[in-house]
C-alpha positions in Angstrom: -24.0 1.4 22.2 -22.2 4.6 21.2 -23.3 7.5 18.7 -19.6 7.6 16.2 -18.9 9.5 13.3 -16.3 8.5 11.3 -15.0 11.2 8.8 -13.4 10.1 5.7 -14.4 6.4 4.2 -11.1 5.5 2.7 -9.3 2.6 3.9 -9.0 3.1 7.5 -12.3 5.0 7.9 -13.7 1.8 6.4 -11.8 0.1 8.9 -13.2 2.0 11.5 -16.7 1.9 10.9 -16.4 -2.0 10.2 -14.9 -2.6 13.4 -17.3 -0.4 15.4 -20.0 -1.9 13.4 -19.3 -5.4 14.5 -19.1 -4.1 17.7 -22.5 -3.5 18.0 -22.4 1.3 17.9 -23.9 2.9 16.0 -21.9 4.7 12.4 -22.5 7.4 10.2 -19.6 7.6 7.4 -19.0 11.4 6.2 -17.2 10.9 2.7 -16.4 13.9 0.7 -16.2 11.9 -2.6 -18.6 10.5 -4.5 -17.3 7.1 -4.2 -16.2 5.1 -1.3 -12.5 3.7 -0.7 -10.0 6.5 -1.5 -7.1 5.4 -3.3 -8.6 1.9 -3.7 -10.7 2.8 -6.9 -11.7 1.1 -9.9 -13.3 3.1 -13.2 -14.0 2.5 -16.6 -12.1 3.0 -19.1 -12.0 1.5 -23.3 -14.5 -0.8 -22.3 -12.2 -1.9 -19.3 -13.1 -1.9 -16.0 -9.7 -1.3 -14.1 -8.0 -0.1 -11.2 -5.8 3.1 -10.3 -2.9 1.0 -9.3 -2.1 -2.4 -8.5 -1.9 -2.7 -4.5 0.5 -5.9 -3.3 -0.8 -7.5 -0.3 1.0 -10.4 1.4 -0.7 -13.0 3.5 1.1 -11.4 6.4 -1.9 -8.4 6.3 -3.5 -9.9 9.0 -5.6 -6.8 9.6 -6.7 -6.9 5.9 -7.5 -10.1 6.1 -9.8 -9.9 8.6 -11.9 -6.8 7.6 -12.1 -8.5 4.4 -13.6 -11.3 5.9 -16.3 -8.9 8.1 -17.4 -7.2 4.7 -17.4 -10.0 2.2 -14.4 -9.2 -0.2 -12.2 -12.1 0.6 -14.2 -13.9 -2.0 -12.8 -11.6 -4.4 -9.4 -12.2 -3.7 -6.8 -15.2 -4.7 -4.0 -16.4 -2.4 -1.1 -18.3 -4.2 -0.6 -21.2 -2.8 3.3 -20.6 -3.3 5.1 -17.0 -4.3 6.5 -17.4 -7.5 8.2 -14.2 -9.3 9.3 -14.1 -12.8 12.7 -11.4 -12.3 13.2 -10.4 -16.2 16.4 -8.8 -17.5 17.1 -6.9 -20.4 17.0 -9.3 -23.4 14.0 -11.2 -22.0 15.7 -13.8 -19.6 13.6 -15.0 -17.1 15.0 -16.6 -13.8 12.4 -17.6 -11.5 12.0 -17.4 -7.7 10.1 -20.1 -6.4 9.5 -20.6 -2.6 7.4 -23.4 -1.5 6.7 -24.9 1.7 8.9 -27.6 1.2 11.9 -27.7 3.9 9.7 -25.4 5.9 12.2 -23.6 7.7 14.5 -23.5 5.4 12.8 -23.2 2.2 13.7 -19.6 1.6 17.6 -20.3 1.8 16.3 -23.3 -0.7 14.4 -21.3 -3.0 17.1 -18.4 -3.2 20.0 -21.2 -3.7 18.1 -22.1 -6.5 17.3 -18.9 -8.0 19.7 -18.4 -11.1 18.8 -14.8 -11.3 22.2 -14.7 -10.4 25.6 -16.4 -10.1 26.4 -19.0 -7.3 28.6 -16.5 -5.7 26.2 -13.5 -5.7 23.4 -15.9 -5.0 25.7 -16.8 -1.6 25.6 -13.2 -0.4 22.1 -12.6 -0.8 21.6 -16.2 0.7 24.1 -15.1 3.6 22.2 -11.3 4.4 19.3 -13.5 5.0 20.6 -15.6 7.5 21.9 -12.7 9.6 18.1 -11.0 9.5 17.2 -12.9 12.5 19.9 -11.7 15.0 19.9 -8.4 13.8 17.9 -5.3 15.6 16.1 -3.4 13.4 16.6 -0.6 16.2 20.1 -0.4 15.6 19.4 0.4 11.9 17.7 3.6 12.3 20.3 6.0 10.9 21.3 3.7 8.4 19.7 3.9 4.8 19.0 0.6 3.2 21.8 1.3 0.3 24.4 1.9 2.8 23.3 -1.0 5.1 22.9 -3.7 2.0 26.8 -2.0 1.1 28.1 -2.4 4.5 26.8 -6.4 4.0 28.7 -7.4 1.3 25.6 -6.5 -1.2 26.8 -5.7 -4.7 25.3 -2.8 -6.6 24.1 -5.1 -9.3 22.5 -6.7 -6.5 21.2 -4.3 -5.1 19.6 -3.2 -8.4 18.4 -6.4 -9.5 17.0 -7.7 -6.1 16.9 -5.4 -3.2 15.7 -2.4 -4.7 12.7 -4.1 -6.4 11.3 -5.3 -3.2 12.2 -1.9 -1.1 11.6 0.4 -3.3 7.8 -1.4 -3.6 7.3 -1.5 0.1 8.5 1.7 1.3 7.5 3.8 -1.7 11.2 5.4 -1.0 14.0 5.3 -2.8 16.8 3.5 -1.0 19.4 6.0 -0.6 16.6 7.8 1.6 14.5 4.8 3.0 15.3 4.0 6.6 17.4 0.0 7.3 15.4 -0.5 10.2 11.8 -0.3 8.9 12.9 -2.1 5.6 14.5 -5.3 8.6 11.2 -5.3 10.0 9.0 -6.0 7.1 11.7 -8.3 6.3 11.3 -10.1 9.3 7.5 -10.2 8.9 7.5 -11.2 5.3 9.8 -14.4 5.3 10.6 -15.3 9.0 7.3 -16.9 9.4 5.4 -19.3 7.6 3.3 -18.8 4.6 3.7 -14.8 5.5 5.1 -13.8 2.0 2.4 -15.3 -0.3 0.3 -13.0 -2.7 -3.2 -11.9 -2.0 -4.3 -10.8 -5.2 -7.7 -9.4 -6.0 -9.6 -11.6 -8.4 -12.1 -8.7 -9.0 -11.6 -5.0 -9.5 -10.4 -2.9 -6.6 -13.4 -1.6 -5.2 -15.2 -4.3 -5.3 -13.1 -6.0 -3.2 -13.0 -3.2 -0.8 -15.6 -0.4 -0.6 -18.9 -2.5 -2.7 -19.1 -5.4 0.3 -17.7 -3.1 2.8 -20.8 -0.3 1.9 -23.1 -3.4 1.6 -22.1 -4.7 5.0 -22.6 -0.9 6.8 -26.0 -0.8 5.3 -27.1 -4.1 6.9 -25.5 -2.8 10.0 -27.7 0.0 10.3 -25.1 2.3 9.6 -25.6 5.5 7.3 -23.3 6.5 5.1 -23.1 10.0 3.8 -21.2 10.7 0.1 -20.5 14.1 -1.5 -20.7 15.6 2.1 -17.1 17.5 2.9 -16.7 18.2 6.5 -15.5 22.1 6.8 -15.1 21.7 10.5 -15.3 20.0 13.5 -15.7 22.3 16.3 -14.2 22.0 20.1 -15.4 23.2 23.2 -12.1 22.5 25.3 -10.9 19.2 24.7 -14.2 17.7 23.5 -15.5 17.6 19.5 -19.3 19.1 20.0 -20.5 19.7 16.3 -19.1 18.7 13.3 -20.0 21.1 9.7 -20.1 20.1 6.5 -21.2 21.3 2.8 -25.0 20.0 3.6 -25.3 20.4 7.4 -25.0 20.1 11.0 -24.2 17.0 13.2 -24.2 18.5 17.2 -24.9 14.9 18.7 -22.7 12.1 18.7 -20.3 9.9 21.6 -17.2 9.7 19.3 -15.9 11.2 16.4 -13.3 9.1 14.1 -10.8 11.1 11.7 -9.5 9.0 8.8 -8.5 11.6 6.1 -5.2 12.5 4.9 -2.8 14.9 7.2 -3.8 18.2 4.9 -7.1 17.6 5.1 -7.6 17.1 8.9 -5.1 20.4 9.5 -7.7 22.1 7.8 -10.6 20.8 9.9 -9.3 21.0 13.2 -8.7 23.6 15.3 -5.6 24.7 15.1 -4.6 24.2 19.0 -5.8 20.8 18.6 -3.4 19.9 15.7 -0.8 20.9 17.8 -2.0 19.3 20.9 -2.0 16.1 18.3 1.7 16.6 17.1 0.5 16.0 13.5 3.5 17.6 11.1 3.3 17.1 7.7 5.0 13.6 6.4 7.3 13.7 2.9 5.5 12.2 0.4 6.2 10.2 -2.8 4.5 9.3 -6.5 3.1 6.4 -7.5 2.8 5.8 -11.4 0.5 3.3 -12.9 0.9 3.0 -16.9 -1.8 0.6 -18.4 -1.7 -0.6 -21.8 -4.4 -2.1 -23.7 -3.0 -4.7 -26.2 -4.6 -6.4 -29.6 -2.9 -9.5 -28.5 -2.1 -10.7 -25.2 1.5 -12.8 -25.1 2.2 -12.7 -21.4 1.4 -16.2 -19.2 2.3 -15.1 -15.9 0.7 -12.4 -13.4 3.6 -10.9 -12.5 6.8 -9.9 -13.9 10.0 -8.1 -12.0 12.0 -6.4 -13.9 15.9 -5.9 -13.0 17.3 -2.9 -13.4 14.4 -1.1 -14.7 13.0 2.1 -12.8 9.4 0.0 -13.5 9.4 -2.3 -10.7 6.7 -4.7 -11.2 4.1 -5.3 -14.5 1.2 -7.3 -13.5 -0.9 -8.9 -16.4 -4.4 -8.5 -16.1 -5.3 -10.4 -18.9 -7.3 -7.8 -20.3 -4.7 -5.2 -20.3 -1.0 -4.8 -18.3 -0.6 -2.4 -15.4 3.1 -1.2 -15.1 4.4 0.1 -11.8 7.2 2.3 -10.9 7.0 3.4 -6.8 8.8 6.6 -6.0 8.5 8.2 -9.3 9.4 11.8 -8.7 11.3 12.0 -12.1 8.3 10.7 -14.0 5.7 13.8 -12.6 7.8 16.6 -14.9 7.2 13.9 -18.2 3.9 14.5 -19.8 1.8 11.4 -20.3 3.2 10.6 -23.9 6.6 10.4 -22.7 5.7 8.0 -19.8 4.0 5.5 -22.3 7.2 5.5 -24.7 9.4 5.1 -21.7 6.7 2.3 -21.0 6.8 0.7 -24.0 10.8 1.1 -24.8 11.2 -1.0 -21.5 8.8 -3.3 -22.1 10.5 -4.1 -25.8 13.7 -4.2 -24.3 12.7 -6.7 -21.5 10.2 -8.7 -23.6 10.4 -10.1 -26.6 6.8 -11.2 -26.9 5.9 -7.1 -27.1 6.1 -4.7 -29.2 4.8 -1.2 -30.1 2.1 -2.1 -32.3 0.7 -4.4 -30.1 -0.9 -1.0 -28.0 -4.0 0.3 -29.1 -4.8 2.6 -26.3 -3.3 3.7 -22.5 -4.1 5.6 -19.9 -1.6 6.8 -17.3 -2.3 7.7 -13.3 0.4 9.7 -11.3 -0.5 9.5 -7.8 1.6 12.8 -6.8 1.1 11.8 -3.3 0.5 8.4 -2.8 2.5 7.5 0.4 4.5 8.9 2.7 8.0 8.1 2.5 9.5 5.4 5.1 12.6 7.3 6.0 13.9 8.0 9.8 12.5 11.2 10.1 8.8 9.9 9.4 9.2 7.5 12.2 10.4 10.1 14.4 7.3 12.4 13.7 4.7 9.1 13.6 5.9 8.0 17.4 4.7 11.5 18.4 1.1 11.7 16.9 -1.5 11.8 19.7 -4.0 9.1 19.1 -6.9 11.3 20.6 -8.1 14.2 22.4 -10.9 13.4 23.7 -13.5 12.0 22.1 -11.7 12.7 19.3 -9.9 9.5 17.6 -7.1 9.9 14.5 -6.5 6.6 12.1 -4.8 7.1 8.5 -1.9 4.7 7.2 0.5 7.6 8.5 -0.4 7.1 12.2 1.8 5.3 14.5 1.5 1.5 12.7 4.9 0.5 12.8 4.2 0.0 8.9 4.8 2.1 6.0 2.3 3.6 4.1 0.4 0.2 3.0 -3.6 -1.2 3.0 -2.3 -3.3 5.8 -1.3 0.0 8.0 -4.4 1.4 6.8 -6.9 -1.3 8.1 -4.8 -1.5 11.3 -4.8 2.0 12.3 -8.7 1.9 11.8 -8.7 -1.2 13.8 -6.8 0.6 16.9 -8.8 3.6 16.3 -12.2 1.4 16.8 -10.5 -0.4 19.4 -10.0 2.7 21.6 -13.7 2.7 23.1 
């Protein structure tokens, strides 16, 4: 049994210490926060209990899936039983796309044949991009964007605006004049080239109880100690091996392994700076996230999830209580104070609903995430393929770590998974 440390208990250091847990080491979680789970929070807010931001996970998140099983919170979650998406348009039309397992393998091409979000002939070209994905290399894509690839296929801009962009723009947190072709094939591939892959996983129960509560609760029974408000300041080397780690409340000079799950600034700042380089760990380009909730008198929405077409806000999930509106690689929106971001909000949503309006609101809250993700673009896959894994007994997980995922819970929980792995 091994003495670890693992430095940061946000998803992947969860990951981590869940995963060495189960293993049978020994774990003590340093967390400079207060609270457990990093960008997985919930608070309280107008009576509400709610989250930062609404986090899509697919039943492809096999890592997720599993450490949600070890700790407890996959009984706070909801699969669908089928994907079902509501795409809005301007005026309030609804088109829906339904996919089912009926004519399993072919009930995408079904499903998108059917879906009158557009005309036969537009439906055709989308219908015919997916029939290519399978006999295409994502390799070959890497110095292609996504806008110029889904041009170069026969992809219309209205399309692209209506269709593609909603579901790249979400999964890569990039916009898609910068967001590489080749990682966009590849969760593609993963998504809807295997069975049952693209259903929702959606929490039934705010975010950190789904996450940190059972995951904390499950470290305790495991023996493990947990540490919060405690900020590493260092951890020091003596060659190639981490001997004491320092923090804001004391000294930790005994341990096998030590597990770094923080974001890139933060471990530049507690590792020697030789060993950052010996890592290869450059700074990654980073995008907002924007998360606009509304609480409403009355509630006329019946679905959990809308797309809207053409809209910079991307998705607006109804949490019956309030709704959460997302828009993913929201650079223009950090310079806009939080007023104009809610009357944005709401002109969209009265131009895209006619169930809504203005006086429904009687309060909202709005959370810019300045640096939410790192943007999937060529050049972050060149740098990620170059970060070390260790030195040592030194062992690095964060979503930005060589995943072969974007920035996503899934390539969170993996890379503290691979990071456990390692001993």
């Amino acid at each position: 049994m091994a003495d670890c440390i693992v430095i940061g208990a946000g998803i992947s250091g969860l990951s981590a210490a869940a995963n060495l847990a189960e293993s049978g080491h020994k774990v003590t979680v340093l967390e400079a926060s207060p609270k457990l789970g990093g960008r997985t929070y919930s608070f309280k807010w107008n009576g509400l209990k709610i989250d930062n931001g609404q986090h899509l996970m697919l039943n492809c998140y096999k890592d997720t899936l599993n450490f949600l099983n070890i700790t407890g919170g996959i009984e706070k979650t909801e699969l669908k039983n089928i994907l079902e998406i509501p795409f809005v348009s301007r005026g309030g039309r609804i088109a829906f796309l339904r996919i089912t397992e009926k004519f399993y393998p072919f009930n995408l091409l079904y499903s998108l044949l059917r879906f009158n979000g557009f005309n036969l002939r537009e439906r055709i070209k989308i219908l015919a991009l997916f029939v290519k994905l399978p006999v295409i290399n994502p390799e070959k894509l890497k110095e292609i964007n996504i806008y110029n690839w889904l041009k170069k296929n026969n992809q219309s801009d209205k399309i692209i605006s209506n269709f593609w962009e909603i579901l790249a723009v979400s999964m890569l947190n990039t916009p898609i004049k910068k967001a590489s072709a080749g990682i966009f094939l590849k969760i593609l591939k993963t998504v809807f080239m295997k069975k049952d892959n693209y259903l929702f996983l959606l929490p039934s129960q705010p975010l950190d109880e789904v996450f940190s509560v059972g995951c904390k609760k499950y470290l305790i029974e495991k023996g493990c100690r947990i540490e919060s408000s405690e900020k590493v300041i260092s951890v020091n080397f003596e060659k190639d091996k981490a001997v004491r780690i320092v923090t804001n409340k004391n000294k930790y000079p005994e341990f096998d392994y030590v597990f770094c799950a923080v974001p890139i600034p933060a471990l530049q700042k507690i590792l020697p700076e030789h060993i950052v380089e010996e890592l290869n760990i450059n700074e990654l380009e980073t995008a907002p996230i924007i998360n606009i909730h509304f609480k409403l008198k009355e509630n006329g929405f019946n679905k959990d999830i809308y797309a809207l077409m053409g809209s910079k806000i991307h998705w607006v999930f109804n949490k019956k209580t309030h709704l959460n509106l997302v828009i993913s690689a929201g650079n223009e929106f950090l310079k806009m104070n939080d007023e104009e971001i809610s009357n944005f909000a709401t002109n969209e949503l009265q131009d895209y609903f006619p169930c809504f309006c203005k006086s429904l609101i009687t309060d909202f809250i709005v959370i810019k995430e300045k640096r939410a993700a790192f943007m999937s673009t060529e050049e972050s896959s060149v740098i990620r393929e170059k970060i070390k894994e260790n030195i040592g007994n030194l062992f690095i997980a964060g979503d930005w770590t060589n995943t072969d995922l974007p920035s996503t819970i899934e390539s969170a929980v993996k890379s503290g998974r691979n990071s456990a792995g390692k001993i």
